[in-house]
C-alpha positions as CSV (number, residue, x, y, z in Angstrom):
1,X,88.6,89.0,120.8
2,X,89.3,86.2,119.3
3,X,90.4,83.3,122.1
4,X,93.2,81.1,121.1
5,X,92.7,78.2,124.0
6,X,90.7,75.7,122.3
7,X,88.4,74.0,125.0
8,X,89.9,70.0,126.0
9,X,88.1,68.2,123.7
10,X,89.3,70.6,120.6
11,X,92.7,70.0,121.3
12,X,93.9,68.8,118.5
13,X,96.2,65.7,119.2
14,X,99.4,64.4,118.4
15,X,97.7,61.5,115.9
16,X,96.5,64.3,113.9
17,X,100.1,66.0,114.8
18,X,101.6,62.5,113.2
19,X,99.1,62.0,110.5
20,X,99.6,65.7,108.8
21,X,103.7,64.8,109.1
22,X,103.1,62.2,107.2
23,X,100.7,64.4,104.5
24,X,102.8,67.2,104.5
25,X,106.4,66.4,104.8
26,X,106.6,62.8,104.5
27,X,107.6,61.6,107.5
28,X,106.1,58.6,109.3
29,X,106.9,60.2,112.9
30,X,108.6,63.0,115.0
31,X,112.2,63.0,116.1
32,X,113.9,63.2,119.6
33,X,111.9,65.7,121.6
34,X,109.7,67.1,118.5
35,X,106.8,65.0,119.9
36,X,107.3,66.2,123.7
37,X,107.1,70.2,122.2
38,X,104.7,69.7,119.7
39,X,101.9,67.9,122.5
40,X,103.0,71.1,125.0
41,X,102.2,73.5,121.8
42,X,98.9,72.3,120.9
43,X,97.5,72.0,124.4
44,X,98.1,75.9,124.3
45,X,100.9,76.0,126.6
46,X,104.5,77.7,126.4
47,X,107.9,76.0,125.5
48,X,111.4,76.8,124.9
49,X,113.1,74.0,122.7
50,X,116.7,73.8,122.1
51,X,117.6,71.8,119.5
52,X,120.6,70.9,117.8
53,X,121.0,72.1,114.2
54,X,119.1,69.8,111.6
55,X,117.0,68.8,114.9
56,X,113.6,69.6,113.2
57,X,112.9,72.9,115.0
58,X,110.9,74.8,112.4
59,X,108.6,71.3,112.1
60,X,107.9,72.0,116.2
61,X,105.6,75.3,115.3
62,X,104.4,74.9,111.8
63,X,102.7,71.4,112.8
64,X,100.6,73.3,115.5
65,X,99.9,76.2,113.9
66,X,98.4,74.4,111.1
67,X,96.2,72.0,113.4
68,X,95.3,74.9,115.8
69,X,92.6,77.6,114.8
70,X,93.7,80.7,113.5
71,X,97.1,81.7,111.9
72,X,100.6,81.2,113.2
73,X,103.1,84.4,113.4
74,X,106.4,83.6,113.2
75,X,109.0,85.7,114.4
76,X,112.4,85.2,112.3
77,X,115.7,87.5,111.9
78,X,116.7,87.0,108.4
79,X,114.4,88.1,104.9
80,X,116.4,84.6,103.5
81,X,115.4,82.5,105.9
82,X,111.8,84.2,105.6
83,X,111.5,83.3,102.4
84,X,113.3,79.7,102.3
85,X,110.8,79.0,104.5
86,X,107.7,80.3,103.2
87,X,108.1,79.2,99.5
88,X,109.0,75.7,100.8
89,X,105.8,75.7,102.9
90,X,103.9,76.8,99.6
91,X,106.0,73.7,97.7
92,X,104.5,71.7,100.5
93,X,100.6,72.9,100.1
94,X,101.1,74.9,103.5
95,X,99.6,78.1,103.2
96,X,102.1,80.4,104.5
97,X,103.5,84.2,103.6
98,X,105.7,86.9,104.6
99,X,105.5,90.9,105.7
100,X,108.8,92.2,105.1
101,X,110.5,95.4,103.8
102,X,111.2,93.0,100.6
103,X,107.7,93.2,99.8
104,X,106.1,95.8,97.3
105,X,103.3,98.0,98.7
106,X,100.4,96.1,96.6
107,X,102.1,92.1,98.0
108,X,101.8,93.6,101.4
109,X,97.9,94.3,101.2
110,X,97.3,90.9,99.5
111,X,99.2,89.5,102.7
112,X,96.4,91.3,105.1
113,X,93.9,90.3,102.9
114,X,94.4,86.7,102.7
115,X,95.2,87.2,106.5
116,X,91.9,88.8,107.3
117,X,90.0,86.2,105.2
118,X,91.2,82.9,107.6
119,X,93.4,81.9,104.1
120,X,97.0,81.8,105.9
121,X,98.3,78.7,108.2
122,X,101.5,80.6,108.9
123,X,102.5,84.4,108.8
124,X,106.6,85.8,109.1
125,X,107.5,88.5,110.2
126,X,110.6,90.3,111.5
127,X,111.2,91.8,115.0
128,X,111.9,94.7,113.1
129,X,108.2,95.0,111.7
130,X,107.5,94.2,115.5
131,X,108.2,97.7,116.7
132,X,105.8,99.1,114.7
133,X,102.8,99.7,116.4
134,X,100.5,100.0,113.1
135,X,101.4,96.2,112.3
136,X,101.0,94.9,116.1
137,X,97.6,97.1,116.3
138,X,96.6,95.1,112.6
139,X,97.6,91.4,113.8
140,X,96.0,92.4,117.4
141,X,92.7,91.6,115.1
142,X,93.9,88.5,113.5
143,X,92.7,85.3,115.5
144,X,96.6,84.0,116.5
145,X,97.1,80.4,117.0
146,X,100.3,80.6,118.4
147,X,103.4,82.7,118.5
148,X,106.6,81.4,117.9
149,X,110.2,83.4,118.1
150,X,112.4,81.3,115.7
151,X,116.5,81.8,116.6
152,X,116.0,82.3,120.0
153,X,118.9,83.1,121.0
154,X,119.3,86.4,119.3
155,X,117.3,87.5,122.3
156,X,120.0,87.5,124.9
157,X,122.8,89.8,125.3
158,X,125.1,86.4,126.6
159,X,124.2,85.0,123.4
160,X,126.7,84.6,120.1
161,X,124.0,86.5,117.6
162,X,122.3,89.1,120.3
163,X,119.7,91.3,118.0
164,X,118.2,94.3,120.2
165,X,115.2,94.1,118.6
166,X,114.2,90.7,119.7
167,X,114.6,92.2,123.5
168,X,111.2,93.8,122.4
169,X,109.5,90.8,121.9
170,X,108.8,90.3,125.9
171,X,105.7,92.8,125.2
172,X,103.4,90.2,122.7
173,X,103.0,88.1,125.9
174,X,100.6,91.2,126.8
175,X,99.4,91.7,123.4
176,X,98.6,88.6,123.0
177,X,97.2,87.0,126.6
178,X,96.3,83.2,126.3
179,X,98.5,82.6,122.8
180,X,100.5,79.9,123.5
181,X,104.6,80.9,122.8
182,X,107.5,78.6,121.3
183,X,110.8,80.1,121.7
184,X,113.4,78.2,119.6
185,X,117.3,78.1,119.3
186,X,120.0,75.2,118.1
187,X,122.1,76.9,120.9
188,X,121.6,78.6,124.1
189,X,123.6,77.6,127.4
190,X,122.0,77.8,130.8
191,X,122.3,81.7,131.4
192,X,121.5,82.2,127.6
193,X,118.2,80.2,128.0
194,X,117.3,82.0,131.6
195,X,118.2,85.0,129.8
196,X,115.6,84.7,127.0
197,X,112.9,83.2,128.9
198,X,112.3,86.5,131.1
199,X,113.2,88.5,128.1
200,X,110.3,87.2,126.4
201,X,108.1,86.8,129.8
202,X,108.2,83.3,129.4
203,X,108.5,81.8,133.5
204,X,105.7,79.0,133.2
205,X,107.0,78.2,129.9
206,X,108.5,74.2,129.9
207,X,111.9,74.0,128.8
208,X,113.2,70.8,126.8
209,X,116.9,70.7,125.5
210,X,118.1,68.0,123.4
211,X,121.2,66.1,123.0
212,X,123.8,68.3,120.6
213,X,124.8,64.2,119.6
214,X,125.4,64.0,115.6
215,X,127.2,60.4,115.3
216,X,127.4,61.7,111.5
217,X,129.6,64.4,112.7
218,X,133.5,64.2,112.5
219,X,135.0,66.6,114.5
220,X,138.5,67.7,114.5
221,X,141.1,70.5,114.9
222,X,144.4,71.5,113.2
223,X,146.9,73.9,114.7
224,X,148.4,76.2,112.2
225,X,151.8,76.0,111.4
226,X,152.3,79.7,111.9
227,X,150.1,82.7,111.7
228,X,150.6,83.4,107.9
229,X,147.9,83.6,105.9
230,X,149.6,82.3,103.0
231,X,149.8,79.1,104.8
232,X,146.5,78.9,105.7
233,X,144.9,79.4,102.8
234,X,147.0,77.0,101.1
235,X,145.8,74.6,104.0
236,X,142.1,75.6,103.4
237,X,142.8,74.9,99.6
238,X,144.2,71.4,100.3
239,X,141.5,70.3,102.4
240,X,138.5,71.6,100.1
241,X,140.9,69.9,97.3
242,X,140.7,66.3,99.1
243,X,136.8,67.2,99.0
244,X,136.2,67.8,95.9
245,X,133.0,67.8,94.6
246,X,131.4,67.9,98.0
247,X,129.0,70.6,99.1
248,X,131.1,72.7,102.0
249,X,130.8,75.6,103.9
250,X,134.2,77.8,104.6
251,X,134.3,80.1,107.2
252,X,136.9,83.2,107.3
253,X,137.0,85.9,109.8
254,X,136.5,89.0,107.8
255,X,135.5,90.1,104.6
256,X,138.8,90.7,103.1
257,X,139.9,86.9,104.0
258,X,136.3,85.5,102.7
259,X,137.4,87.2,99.5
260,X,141.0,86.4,99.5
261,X,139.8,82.6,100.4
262,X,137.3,82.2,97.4
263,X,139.3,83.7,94.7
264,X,142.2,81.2,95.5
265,X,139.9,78.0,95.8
266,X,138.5,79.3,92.0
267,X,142.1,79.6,90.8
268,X,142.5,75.9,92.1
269,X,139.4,74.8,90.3
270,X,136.8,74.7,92.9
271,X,133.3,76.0,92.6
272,X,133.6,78.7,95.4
273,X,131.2,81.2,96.4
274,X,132.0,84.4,98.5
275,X,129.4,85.5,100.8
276,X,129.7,88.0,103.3
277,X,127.3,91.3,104.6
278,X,129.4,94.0,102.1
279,X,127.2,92.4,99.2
280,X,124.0,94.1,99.2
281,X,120.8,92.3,99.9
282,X,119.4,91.0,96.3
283,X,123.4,89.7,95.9
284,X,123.6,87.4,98.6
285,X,120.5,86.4,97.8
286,X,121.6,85.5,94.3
287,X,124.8,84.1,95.7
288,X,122.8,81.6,98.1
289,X,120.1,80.8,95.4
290,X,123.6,79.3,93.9
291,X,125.3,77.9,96.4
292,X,122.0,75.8,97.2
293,X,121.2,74.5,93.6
294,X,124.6,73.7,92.6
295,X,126.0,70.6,93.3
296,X,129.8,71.0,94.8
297,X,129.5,74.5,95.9
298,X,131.7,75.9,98.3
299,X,130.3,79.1,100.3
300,X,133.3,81.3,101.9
301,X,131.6,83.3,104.2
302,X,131.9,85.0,107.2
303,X,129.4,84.8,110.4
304,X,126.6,86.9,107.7
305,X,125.9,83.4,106.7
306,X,124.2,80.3,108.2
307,X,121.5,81.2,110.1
308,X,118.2,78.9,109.3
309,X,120.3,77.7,105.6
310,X,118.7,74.6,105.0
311,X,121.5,72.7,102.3
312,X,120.9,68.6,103.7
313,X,124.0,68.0,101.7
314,X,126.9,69.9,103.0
315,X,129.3,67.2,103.6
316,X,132.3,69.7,105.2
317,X,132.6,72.7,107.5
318,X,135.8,74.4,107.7
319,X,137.0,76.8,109.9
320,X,139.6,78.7,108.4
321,X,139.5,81.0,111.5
322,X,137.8,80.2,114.7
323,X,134.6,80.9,116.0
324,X,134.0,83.6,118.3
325,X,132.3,80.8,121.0
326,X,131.8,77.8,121.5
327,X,128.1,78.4,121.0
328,X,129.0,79.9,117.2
329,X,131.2,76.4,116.7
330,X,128.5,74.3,117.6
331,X,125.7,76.2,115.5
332,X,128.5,76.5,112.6
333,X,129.4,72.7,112.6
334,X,125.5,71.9,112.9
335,X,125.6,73.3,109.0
336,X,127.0,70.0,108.0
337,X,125.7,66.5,107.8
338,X,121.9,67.3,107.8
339,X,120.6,64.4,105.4
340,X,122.2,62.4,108.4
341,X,124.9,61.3,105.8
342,X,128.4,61.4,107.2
343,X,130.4,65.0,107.4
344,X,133.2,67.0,108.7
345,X,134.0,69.8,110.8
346,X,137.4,71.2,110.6
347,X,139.0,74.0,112.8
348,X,142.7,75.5,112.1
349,X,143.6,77.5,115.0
350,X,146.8,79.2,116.0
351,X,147.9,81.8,119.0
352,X,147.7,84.5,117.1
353,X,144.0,83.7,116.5
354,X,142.9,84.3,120.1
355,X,144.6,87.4,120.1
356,X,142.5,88.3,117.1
357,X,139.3,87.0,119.1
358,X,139.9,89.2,122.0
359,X,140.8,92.4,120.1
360,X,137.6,92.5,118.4
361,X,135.1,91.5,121.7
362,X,137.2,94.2,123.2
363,X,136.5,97.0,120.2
364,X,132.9,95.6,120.5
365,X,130.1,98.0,122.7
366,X,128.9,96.3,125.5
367,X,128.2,96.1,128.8
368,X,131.6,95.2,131.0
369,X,129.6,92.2,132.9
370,X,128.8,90.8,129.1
371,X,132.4,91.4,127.9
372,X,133.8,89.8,131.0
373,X,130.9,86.8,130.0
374,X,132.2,86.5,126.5
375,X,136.2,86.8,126.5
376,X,135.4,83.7,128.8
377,X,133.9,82.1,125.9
378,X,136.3,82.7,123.7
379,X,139.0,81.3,126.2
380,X,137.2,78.0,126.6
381,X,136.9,77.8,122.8
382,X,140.5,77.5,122.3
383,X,141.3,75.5,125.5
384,X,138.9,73.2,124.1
385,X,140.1,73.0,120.6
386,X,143.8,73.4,122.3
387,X,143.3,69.9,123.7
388,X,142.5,67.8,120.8
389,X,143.2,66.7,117.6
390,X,139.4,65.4,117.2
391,X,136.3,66.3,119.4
392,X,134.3,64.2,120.2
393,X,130.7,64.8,120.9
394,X,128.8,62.5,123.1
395,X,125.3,62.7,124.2
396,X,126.2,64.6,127.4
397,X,129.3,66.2,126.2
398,X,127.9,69.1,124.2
399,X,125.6,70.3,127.1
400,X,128.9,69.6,129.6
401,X,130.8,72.0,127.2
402,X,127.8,74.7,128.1
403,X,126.8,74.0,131.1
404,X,130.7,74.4,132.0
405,X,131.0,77.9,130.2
406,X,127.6,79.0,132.1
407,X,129.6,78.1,135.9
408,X,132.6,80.7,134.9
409,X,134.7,77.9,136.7
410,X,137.9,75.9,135.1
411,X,136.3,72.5,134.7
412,X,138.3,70.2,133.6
413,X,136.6,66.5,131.3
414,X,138.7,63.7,130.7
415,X,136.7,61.8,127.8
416,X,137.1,58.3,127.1
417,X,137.8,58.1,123.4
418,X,137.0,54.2,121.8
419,X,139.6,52.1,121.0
420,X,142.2,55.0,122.5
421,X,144.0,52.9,125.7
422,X,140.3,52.8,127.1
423,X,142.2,50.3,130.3
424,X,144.9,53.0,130.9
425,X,141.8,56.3,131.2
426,X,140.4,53.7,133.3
427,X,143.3,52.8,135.8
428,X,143.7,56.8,135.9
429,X,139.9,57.8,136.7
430,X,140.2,55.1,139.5
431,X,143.1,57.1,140.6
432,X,142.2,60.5,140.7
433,X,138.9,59.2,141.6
434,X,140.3,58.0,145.0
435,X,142.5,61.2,145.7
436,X,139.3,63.3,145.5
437,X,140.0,64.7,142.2
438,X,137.9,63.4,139.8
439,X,134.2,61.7,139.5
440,X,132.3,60.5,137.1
441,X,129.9,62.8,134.9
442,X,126.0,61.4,136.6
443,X,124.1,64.5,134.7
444,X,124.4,67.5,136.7
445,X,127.4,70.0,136.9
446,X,127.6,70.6,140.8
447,X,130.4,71.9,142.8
448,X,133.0,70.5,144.6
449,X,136.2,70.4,146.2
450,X,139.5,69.2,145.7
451,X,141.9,69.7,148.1
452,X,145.9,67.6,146.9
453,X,146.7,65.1,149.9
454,X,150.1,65.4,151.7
455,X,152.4,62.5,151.8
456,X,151.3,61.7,155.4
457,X,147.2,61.9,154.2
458,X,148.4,59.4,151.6
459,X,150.1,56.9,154.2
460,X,147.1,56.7,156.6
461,X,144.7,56.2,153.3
462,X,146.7,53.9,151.8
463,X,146.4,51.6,155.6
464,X,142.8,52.6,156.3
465,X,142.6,51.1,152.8
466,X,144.2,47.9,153.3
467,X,142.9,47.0,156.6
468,X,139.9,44.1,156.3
469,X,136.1,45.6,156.5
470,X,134.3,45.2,160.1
């Protein structure tokens, strides 16, 4: 069998890492952690990766499993994203293809050929072609470089995009002993990421999470006036209005409203699209071929859209209904603002929306421990986007807002927002600082307690205070 642990000195190394970069995509180095992943990855070891949307994950497995011997299978959810990915690879010089229930019977042999013959740098596939044992027993005889499981996070059930499939893909570590495995996700929080790293058998595997920070990124949210939907399309019509001629993404919560959405932004004059899973395959692939050659387009869609769309140019994300997590409205957002160019995410959110969240969760099969899990995502949500007119994301306050949602505990951030009466948060940190009831943020969410001092407490602290030091 073939063995995929190069000895030391065949390692290939990051120079070469850097130098096909450069070749290949064009870029003189790696960003943020790509470097860190891509030197764990070609030494033959394990990582997880979470990076931020637009963070360059795809870049963190196609580099090794170009410079590594043998061919790369990549594990991905979506025929689209399959395919967005291939051909661009093939744009690129990369030689790269897909097995998929897209292909016809005679495309599927040239794959295996091609794959046989050492021809293919990269090979997709979908957890659903996973479970068949005639395609695991066929690649079990291809020499694997690595393995990587794209969208990670569709492998836990805390997750916002659980697939049950991908809980199968624990077993490759025993297929395939020695192949080094990337796990990779724009959003996981702590019990997400424990979650799919002993799904997929992955306990010696290093774990690197980067900052969610997009300075690019304008964040805000707008209470709706009331729950009618007349209002809030006409809202949603007004914003994409003050855009116009800006690549967005709108997002409604059902397929109805996606419709209802699009047809009154067309009626206004904008270029909308309507994309949601009631069009059949070949249509909403027709209707995202559109949306990412034309300049200006609008996608309505519900949550059937998103995942691994690569538009660099989307200037504004809209929620015309929230999110179902706060992991959803940070992957969501993370559409916008790629080309590092500045963008928007916008929220509207009203009372009756949280009703709306918790009605479906509840109509939704799953275990009562992972329904108990998400209704407390939900909730923290809409207490976040209860609390602020715009959001602000820091370099720690993105992984704050999961690690917080991971505890199950109210936690409470008071952020420091520039130029905002910056001496008056201060006076009132030192405050609550010295009653025991606040501290600052040094990295790690751990416990403590605050118990509110009695008038006497305060007396005797305010002395002890005042008296000189011995």
């Amino acid at each position: 069998m073939f063995d995929p642990r190069p000895t030391d000195a065949a390692f290939p190394t990051l120079d070469e890492a850097r130098k096909l970069l450069e070749r290949v995509w064009g870029h003189a180095d790696f960003r943020g952690l790509q470097a860190d992943v891509i030197q764990e990855v070609l030494a033959g070891r394990d990582v997880m990766a979470v990076l931020p949307t637009g963070g360059g994950k795809s870049v963190c497995y196609q580099v090794p499993a170009i410079l590594r011997p043998g061919v790369g299978l990549v594990v991905s959810p979506l025929i689209a994203l399959m395919t967005d990915q291939v051909e661009a690879l093939k744009q690129q010089g990369v030689a790269a293809a897909r097995l998929d229930s897209g292909l016809t019977m005679d495309e599927r042999s040239a794959v295996w050929r091609a794959a046989r013959a050492g021809e293919l740098d990269l090979l997709y596939v979908s957890p659903e072609g996973l479970a068949s044992g005639a395609m695991l027993d066929r690649l079990a005889e291809l020499p694997i470089s690595l393995i990587a499981i794209d969208e990670a996070h569709c492998v836990s059930q805390w997750g916002h995009d659980f697939r049950p499939d991908y809980r199968t893909l624990g077993r490759l570590a025993e297929i395939f002993p020695g192949t080094p495995r990337i796990a990779v996700t724009a959003t996981a929080d702590a019990r997400t990421r424990d979650d799919i790293l002993a799904s997929l058998r992955l306990g010696e595997a290093r774990v690197f999470v980067d900052s969610f920070a997009r300075p690019n990124l304008q964040l805000s949210a707008e209470r709706k006036v009331n729950g009618s939907r007349a209002r809030t399309d006409a809202a949603v019509i007004e914003l994409v209005r003050e855009r116009r001629g800006k690549s967005g993404v709108v997002y409604c919560g059902s397929r109805d409203g996606c419709e209802r959405v699009a047809d009154a932004l067309r009626d206004a004059g904008s270029n909308a699209i309507a994309y949601h899973a009631g069009f059949d395959a070949r249509e909403r692939d027709r209707r995202l071929e559109r949306f990412l050659a034309e300049d200006g387009a609008v996608m309505v869609a519900t949550i059937a859209f998103g995942m691994g769309v690569d538009k660099p140019d989307v200037r504004f994300v809209i929620h015309a209904d929230p999110p179902g997590s706060l992991e959803a409205y940070w992957q969501e957002i993370g559409r916008a603002g790629r080309d590092g160019e500045p963008a928007e995410g916008i929220t509207l959110y009203g009372p009756s929306d949280i009703a709306w969240s918790l009605r479906r969760l509840e109509g939704r099969p799953m275990a009562e421990e992972v329904k108990q899990v998400q209704t407390r995502k939900v909730r923290q949500l809409f207490a976040m986007l209860d609390g602020a007119d715009h959001i602000l994301v820091t370099e720690d306050s993105a992984n704050m807002a999961a690690e917080a949602a991971s505890t199950g505990k109210p936690v409470h951030v008071l952020p420091m927002i520039a130029k905002k009466a910056p001496g008056k948060f201060a006076r009132l940190h030192a405050d609550l600082q010295a009653r025991g009831a606040a501290r600052p943020f040094d990295g790690a969410l751990t416990p403590w307690t605050y118990a509110p001092l009695n008038e006497t407490e305060r007396a005797a602290r305010a002395v002890l205070a005042a008296m000189p030091n011995r």
